[in-house]
N, CA, C and O atoms as a Maestro MAE file, in Angstrom:
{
 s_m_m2io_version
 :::
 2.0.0
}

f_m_ct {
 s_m_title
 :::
 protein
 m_atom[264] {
  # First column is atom index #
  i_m_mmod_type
  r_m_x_coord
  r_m_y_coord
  r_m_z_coord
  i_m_residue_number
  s_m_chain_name
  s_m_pdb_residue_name
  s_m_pdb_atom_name
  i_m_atomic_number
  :::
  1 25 12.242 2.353 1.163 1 A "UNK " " N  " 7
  2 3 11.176 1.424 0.869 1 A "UNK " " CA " 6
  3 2 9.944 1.797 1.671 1 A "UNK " " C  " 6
  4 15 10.036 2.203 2.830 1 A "UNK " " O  " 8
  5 25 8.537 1.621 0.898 2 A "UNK " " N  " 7
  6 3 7.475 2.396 1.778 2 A "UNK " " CA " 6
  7 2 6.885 0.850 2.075 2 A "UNK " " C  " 6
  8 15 7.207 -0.208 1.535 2 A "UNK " " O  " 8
  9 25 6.075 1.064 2.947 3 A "UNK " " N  " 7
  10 3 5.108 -0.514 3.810 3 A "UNK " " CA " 6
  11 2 4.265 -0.361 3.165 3 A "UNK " " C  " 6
  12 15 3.920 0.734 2.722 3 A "UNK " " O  " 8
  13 25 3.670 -1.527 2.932 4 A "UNK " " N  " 7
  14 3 2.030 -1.966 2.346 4 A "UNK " " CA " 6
  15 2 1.310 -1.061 2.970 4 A "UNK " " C  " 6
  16 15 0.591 -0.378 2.242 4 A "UNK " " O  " 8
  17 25 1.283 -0.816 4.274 5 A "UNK " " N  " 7
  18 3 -0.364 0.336 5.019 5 A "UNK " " CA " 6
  19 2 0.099 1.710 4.559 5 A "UNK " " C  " 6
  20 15 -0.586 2.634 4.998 5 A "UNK " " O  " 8
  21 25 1.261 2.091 3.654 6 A "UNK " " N  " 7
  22 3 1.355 3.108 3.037 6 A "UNK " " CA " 6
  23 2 0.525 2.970 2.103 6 A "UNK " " C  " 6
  24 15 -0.489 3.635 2.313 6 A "UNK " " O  " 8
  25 25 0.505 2.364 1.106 7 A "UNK " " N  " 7
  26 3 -0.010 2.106 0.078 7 A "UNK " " CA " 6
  27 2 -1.056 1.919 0.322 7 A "UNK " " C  " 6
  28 15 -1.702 2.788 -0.264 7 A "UNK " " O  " 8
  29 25 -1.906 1.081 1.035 8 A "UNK " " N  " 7
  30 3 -3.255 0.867 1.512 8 A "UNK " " CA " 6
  31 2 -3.739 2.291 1.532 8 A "UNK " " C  " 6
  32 15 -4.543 2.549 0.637 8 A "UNK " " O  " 8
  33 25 -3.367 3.481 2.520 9 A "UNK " " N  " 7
  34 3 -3.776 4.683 2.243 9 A "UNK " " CA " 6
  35 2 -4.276 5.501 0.831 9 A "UNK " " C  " 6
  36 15 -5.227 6.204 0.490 9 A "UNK " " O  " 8
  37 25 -3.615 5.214 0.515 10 A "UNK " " N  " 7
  38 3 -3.175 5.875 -0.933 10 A "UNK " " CA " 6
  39 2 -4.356 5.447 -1.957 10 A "UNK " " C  " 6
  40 15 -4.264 4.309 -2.416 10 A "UNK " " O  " 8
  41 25 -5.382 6.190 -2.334 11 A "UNK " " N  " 7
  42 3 -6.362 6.409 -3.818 11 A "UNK " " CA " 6
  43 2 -5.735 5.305 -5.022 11 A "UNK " " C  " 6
  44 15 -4.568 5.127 -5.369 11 A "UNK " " O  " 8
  45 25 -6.783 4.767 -5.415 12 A "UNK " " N  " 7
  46 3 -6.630 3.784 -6.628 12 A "UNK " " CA " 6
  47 2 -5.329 4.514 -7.655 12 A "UNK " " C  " 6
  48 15 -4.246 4.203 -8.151 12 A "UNK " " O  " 8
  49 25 -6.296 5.704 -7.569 13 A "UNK " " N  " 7
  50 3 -5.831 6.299 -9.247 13 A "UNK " " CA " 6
  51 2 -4.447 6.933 -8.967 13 A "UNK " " C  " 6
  52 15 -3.528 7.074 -9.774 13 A "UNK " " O  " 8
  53 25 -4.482 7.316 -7.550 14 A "UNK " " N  " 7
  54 3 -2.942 8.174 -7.180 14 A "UNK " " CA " 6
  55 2 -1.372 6.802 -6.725 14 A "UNK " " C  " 6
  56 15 -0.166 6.984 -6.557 14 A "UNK " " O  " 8
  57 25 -2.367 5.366 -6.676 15 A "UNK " " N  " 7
  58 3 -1.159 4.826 -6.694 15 A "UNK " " CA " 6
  59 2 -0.816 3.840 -7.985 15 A "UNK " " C  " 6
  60 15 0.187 3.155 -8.182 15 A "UNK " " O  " 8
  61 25 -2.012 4.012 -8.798 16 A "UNK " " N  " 7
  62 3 -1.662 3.824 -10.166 16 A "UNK " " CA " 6
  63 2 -0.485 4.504 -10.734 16 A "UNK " " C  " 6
  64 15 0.463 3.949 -11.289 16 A "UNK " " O  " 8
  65 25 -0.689 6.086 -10.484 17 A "UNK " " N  " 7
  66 3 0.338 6.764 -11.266 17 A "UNK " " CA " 6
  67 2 1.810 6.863 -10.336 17 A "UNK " " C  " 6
  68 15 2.735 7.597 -10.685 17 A "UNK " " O  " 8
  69 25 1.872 5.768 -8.772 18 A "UNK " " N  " 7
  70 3 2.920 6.197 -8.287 18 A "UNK " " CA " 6
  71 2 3.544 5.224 -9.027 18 A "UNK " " C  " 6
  72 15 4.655 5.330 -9.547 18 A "UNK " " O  " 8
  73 25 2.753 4.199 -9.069 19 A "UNK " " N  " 7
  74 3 3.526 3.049 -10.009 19 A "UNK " " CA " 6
  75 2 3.884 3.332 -10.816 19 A "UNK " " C  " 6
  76 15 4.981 2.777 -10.871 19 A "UNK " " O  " 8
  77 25 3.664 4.277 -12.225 20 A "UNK " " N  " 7
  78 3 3.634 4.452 -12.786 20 A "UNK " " CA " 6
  79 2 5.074 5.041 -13.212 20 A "UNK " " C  " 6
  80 15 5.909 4.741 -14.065 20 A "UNK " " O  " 8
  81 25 4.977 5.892 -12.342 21 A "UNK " " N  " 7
  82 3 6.324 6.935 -11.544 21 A "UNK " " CA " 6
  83 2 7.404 5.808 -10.851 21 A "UNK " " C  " 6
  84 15 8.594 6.060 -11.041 21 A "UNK " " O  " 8
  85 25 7.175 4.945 -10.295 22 A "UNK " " N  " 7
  86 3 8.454 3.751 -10.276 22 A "UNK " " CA " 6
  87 2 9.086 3.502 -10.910 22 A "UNK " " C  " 6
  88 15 10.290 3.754 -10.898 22 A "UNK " " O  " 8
  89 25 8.111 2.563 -12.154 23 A "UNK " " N  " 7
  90 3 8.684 2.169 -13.604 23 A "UNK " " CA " 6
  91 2 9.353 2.938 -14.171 23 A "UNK " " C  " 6
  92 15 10.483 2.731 -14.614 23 A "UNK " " O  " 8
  93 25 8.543 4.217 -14.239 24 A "UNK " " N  " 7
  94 3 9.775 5.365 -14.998 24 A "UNK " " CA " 6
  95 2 11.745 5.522 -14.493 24 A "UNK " " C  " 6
  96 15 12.765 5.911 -15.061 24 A "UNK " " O  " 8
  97 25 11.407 4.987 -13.205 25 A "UNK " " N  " 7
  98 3 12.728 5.344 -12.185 25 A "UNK " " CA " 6
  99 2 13.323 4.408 -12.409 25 A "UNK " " C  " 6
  100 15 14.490 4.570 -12.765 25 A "UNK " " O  " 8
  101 25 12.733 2.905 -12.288 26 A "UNK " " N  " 7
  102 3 13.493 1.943 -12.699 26 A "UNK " " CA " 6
  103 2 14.076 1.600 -14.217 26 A "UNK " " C  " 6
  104 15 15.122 1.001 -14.465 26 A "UNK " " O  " 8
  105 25 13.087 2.159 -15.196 27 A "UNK " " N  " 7
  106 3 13.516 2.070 -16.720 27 A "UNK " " CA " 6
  107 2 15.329 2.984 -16.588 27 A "UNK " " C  " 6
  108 15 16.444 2.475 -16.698 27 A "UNK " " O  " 8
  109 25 15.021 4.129 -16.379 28 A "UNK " " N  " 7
  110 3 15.930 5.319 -15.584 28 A "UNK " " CA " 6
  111 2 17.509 4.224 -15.201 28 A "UNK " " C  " 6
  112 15 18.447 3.906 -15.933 28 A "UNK " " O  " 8
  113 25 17.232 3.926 -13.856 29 A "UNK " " N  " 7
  114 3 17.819 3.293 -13.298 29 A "UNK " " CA " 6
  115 2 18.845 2.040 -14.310 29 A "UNK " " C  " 6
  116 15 20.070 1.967 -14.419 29 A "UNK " " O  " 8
  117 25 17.861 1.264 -14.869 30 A "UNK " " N  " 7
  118 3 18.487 0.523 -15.479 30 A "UNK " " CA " 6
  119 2 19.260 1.200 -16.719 30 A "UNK " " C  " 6
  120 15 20.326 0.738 -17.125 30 A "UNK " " O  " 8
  121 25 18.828 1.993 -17.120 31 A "UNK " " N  " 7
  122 3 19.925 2.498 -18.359 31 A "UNK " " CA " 6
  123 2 21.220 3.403 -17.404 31 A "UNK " " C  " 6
  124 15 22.129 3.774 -18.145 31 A "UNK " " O  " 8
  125 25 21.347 3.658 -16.425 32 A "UNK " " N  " 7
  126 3 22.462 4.272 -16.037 32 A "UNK " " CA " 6
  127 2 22.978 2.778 -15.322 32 A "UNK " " C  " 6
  128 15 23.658 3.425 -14.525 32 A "UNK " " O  " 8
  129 25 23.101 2.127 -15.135 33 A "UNK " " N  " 7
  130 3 23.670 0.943 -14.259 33 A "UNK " " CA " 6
  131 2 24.351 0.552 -15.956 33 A "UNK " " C  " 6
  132 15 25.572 0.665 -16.060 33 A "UNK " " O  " 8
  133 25 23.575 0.120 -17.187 34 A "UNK " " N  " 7
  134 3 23.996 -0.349 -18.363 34 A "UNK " " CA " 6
  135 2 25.175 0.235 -18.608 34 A "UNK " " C  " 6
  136 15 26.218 -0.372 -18.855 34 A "UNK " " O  " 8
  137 25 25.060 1.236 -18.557 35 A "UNK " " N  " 7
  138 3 26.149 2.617 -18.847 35 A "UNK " " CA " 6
  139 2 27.436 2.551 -17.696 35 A "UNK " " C  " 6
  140 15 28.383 3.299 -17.937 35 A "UNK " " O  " 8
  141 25 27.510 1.772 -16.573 36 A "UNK " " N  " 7
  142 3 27.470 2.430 -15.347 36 A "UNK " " CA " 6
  143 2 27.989 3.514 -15.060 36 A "UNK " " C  " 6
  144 15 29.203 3.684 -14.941 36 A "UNK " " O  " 8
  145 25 26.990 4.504 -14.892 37 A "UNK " " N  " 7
  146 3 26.886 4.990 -14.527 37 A "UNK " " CA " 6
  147 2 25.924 4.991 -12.917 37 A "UNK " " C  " 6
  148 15 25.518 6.030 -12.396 37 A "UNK " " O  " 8
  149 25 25.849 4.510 -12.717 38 A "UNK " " N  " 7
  150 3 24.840 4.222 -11.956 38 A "UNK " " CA " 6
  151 2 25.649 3.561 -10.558 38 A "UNK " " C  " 6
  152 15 26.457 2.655 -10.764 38 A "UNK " " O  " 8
  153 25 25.326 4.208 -8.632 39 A "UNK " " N  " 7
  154 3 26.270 4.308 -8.128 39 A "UNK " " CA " 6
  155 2 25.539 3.121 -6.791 39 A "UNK " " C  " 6
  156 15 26.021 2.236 -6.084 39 A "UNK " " O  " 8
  157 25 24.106 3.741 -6.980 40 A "UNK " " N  " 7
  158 3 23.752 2.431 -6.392 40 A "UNK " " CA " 6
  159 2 22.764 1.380 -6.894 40 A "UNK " " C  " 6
  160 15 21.574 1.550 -7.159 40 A "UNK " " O  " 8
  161 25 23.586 0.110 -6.983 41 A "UNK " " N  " 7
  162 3 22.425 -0.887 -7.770 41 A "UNK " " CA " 6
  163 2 21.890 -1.515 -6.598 41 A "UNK " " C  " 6
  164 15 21.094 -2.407 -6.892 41 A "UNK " " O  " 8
  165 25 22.013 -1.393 -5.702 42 A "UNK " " N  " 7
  166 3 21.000 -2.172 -4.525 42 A "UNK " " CA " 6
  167 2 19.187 -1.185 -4.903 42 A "UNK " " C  " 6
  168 15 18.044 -1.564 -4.649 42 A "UNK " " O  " 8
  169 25 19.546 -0.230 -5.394 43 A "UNK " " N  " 7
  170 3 18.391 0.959 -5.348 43 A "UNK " " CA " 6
  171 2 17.596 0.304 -6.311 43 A "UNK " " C  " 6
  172 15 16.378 0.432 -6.190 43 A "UNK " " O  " 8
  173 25 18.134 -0.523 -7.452 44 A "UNK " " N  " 7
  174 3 16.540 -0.937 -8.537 44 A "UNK " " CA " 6
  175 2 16.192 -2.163 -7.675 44 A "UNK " " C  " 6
  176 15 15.006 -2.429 -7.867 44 A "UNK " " O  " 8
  177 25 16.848 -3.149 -6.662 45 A "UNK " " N  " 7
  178 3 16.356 -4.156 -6.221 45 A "UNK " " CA " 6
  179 2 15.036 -3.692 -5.500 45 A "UNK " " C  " 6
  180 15 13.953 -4.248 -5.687 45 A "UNK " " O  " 8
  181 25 15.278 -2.337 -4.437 46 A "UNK " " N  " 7
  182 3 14.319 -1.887 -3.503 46 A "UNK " " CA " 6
  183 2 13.240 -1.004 -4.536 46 A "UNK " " C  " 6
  184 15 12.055 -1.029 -4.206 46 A "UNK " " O  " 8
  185 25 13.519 -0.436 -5.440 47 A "UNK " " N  " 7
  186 3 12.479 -0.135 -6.181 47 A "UNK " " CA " 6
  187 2 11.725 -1.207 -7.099 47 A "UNK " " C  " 6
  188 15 10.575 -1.108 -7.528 47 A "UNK " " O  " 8
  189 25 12.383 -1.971 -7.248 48 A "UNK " " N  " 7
  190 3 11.106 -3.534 -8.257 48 A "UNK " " CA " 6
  191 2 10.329 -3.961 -7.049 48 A "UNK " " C  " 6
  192 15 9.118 -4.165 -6.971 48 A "UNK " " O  " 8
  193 25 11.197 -4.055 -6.174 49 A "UNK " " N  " 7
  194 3 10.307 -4.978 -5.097 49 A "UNK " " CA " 6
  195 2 8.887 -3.512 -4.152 49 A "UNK " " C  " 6
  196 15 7.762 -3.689 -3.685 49 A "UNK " " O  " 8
  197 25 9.676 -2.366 -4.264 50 A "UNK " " N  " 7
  198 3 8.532 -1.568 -4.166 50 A "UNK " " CA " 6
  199 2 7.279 -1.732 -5.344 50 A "UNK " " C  " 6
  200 15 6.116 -1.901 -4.979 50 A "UNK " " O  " 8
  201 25 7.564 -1.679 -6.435 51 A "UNK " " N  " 7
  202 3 6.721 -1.517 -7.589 51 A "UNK " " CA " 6
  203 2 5.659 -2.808 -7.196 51 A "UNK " " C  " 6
  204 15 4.457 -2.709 -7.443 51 A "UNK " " O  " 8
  205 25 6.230 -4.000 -6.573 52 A "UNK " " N  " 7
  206 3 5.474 -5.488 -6.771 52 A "UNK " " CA " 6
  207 2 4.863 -4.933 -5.081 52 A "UNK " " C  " 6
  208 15 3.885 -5.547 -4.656 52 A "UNK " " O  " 8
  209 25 5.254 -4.187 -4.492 53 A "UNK " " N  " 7
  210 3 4.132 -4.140 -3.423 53 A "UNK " " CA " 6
  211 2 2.827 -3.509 -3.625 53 A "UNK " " C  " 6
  212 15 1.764 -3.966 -3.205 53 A "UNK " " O  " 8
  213 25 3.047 -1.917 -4.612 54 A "UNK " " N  " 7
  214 3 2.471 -1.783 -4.957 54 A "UNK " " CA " 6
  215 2 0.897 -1.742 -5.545 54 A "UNK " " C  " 6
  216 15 -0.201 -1.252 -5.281 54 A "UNK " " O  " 8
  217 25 1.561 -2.595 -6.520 55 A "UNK " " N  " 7
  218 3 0.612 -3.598 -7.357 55 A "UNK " " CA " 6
  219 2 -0.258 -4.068 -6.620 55 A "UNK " " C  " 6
  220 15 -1.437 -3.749 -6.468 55 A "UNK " " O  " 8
  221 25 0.675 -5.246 -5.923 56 A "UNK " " N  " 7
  222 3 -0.524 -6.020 -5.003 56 A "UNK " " CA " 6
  223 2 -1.624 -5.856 -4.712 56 A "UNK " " C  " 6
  224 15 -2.766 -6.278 -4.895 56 A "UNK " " O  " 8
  225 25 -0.639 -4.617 -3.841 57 A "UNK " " N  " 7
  226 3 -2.165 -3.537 -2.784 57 A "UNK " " CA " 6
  227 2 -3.399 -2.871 -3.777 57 A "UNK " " C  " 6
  228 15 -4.570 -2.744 -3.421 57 A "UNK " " O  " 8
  229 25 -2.783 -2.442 -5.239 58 A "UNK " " N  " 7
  230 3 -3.789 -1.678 -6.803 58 A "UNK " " CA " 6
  231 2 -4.779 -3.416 -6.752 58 A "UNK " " C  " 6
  232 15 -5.960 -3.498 -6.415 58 A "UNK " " O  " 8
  233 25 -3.938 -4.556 -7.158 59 A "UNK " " N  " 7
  234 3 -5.076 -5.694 -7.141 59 A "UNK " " CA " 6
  235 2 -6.094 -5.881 -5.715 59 A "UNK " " C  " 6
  236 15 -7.313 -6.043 -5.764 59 A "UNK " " O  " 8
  237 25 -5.442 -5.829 -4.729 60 A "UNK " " N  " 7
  238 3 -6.147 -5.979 -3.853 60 A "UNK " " CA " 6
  239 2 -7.609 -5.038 -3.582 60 A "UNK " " C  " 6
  240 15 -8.708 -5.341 -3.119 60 A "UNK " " O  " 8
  241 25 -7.144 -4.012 -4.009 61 A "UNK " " N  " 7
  242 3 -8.082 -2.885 -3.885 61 A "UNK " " CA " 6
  243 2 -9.223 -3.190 -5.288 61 A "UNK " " C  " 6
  244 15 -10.403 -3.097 -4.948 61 A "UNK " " O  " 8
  245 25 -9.092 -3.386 -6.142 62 A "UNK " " N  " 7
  246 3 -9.494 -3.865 -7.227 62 A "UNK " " CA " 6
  247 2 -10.349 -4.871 -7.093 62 A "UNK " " C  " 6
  248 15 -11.565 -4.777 -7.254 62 A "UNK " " O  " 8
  249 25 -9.585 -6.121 -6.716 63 A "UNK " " N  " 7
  250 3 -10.713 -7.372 -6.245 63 A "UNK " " CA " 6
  251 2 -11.846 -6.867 -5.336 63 A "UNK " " C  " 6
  252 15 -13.008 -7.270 -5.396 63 A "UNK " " O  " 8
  253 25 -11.290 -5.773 -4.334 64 A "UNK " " N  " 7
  254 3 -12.552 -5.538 -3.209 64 A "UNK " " CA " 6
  255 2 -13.345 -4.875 -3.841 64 A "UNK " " C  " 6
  256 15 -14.438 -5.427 -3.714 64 A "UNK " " O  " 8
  257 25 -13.467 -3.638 -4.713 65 A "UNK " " N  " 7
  258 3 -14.362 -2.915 -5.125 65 A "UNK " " CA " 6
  259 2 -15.228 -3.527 -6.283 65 A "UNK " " C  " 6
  260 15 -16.083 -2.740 -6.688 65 A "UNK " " O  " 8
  261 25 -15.206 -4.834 -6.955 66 A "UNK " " N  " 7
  262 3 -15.388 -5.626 -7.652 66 A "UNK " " CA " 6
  263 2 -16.751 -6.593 -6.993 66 A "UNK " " C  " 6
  264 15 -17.165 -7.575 -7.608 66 A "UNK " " O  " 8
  :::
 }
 m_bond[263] {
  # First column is bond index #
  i_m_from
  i_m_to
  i_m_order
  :::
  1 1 2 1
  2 2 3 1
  3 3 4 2
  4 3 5 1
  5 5 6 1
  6 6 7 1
  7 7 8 2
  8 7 9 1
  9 9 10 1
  10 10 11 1
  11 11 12 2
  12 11 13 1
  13 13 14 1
  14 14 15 1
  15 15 16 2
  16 15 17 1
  17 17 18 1
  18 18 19 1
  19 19 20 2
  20 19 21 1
  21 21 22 1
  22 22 23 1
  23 23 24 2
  24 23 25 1
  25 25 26 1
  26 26 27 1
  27 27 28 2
  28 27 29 1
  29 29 30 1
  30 30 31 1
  31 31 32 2
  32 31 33 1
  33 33 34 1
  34 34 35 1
  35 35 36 2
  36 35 37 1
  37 37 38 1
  38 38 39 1
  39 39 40 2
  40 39 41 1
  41 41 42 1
  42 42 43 1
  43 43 44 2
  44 43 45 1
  45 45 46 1
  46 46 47 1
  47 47 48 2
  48 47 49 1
  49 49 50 1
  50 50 51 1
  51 51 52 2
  52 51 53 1
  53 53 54 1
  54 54 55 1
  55 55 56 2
  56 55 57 1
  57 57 58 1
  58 58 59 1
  59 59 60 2
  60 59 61 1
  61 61 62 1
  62 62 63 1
  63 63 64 2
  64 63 65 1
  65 65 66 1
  66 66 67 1
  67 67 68 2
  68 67 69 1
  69 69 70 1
  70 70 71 1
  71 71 72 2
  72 71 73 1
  73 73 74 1
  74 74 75 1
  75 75 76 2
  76 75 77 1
  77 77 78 1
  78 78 79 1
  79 79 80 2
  80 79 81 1
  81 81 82 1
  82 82 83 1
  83 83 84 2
  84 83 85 1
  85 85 86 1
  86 86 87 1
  87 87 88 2
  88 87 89 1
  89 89 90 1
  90 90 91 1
  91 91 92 2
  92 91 93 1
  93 93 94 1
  94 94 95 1
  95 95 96 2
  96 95 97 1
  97 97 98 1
  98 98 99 1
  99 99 100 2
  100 99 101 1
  101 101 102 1
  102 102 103 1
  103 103 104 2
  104 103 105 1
  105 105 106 1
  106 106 107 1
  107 107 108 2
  108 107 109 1
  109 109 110 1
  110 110 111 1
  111 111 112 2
  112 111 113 1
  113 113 114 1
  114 114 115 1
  115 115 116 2
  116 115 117 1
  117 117 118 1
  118 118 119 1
  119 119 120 2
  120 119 121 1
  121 121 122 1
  122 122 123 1
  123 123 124 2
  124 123 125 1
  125 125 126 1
  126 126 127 1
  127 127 128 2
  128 127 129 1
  129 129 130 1
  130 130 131 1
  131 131 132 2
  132 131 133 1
  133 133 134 1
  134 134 135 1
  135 135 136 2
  136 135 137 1
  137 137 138 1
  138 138 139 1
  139 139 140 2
  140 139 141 1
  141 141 142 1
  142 142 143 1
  143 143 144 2
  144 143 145 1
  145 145 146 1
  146 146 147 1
  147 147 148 2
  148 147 149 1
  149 149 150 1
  150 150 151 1
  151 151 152 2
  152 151 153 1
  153 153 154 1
  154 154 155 1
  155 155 156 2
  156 155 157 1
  157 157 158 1
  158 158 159 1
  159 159 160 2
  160 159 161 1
  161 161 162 1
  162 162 163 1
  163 163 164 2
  164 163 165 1
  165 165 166 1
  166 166 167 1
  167 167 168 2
  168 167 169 1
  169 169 170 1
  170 170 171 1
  171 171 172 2
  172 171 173 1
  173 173 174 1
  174 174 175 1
  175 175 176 2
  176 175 177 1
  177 177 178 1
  178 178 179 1
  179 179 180 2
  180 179 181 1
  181 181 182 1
  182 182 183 1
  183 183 184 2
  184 183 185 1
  185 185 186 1
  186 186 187 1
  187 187 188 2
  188 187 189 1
  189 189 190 1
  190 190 191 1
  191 191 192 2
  192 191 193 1
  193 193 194 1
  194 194 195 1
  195 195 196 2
  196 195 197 1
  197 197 198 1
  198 198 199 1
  199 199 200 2
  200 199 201 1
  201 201 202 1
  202 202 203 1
  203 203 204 2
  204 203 205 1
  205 205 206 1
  206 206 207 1
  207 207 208 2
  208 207 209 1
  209 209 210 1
  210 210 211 1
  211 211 212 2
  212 211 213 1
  213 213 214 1
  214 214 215 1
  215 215 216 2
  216 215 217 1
  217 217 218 1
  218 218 219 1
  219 219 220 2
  220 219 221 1
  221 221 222 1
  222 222 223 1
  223 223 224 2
  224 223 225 1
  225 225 226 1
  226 226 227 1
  227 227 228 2
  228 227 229 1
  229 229 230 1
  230 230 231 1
  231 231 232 2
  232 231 233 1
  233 233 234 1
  234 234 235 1
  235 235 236 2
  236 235 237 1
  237 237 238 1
  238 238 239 1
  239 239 240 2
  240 239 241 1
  241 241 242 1
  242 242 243 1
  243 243 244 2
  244 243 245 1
  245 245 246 1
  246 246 247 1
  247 247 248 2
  248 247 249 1
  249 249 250 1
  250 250 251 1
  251 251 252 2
  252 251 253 1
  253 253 254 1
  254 254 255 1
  255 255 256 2
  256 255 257 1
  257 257 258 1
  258 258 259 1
  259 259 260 2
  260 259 261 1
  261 261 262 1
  262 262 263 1
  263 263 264 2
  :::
 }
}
């Protein structure tokens, strides 16, 4: 799991597409857990809740440059 002042670092557009790159992992994720295949499900909890930190920090940055 990465910290918010990670993300704070991180370019609009480069943590747009990390998000971007989450979702993909979690879409991922969830079809091998369906299947199970999938070995750890604690891993989509820490990746949604990464994705919603994310975000935040994309709105936050958003409202300020606004």
């Amino acid at each position: 799991m990465a910290k918010p002042a990670e993300y704070r670092e991180m370019a609009a557009d480069t943590l747009a597409a990390k998000i971007k790159e989450m979702e993909s992992q979690l879409f991922t994720g969830r079809m091998q857990a369906t299947m199970g295949k999938l070995e750890n499900t604690a891993g989509l909890r820490g990746l949604r809740r990464d994705i919603a930190r994310s975000k935040t920090v994309l709105h936050e940055k958003e409202k300020k440059s606004a």
